[in-house]
C-alpha positions in Angstrom: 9.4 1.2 1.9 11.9 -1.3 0.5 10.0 -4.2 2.5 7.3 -3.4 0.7 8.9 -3.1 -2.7 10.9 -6.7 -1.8 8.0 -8.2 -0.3 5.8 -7.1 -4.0 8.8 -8.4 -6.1 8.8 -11.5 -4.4 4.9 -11.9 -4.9 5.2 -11.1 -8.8 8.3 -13.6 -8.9 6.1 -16.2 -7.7 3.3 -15.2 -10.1 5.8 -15.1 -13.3 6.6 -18.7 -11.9 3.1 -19.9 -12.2 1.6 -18.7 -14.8 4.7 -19.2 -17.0 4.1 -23.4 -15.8 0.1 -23.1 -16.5 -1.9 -22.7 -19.4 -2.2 -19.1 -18.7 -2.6 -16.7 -22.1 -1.3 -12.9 -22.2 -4.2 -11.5 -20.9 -4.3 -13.2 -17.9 -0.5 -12.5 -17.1 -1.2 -8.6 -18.3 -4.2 -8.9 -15.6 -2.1 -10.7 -12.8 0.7 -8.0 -13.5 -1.4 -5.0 -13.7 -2.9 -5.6 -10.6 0.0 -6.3 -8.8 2.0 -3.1 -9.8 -1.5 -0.8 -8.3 -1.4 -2.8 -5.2 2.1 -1.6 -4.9 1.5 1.5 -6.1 -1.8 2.3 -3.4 0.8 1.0 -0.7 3.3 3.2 -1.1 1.4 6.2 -1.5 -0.4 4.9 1.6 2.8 4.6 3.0 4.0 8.5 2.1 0.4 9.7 2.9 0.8 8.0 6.2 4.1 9.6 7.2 3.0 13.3 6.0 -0.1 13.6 7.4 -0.6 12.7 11.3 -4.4 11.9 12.6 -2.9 13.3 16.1 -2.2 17.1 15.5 -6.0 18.2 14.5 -7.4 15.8 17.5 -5.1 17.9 20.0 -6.0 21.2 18.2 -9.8 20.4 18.6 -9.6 19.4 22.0 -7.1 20.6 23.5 -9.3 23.7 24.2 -12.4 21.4 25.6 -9.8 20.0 27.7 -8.5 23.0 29.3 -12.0 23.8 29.9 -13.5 21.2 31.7 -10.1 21.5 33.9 
């Protein structure tokens, strides 16, 4: 989680680099910014989601019983 927070502040430092060097107008920057704070933001709720909920549980509790079964 603090990779990806690093790895995000590093992207925007870069970004506050170039468009403070170009002819870029506040809009632009409040666009580049903006976006990069809900990339960040959908990653680390992936990230939580990811952690909380586990794909494997309701695969062995459907079939588990289909397994024993066909044993």
């Amino acid at each position: 989680m603090t990779a990806i927070l690093f790895i995000y502040g590093l992207i925007a430092a870069i970004e506050w680099r170039y468009t403070r060097t170009g002819k870029h107008n506040k809009h632009s920057r409040l666009l580049i910014f903006g976006f990069i704070a809900l990339l960040l933001l959908l990653s680390e709720l992936l990230y939580l989601i990811k952690l909380k909920f586990q794909l494997a549980e309701p695969i062995i509790a459907i079939f588990n019983p289909l397994e024993k079964l066909l044993k």
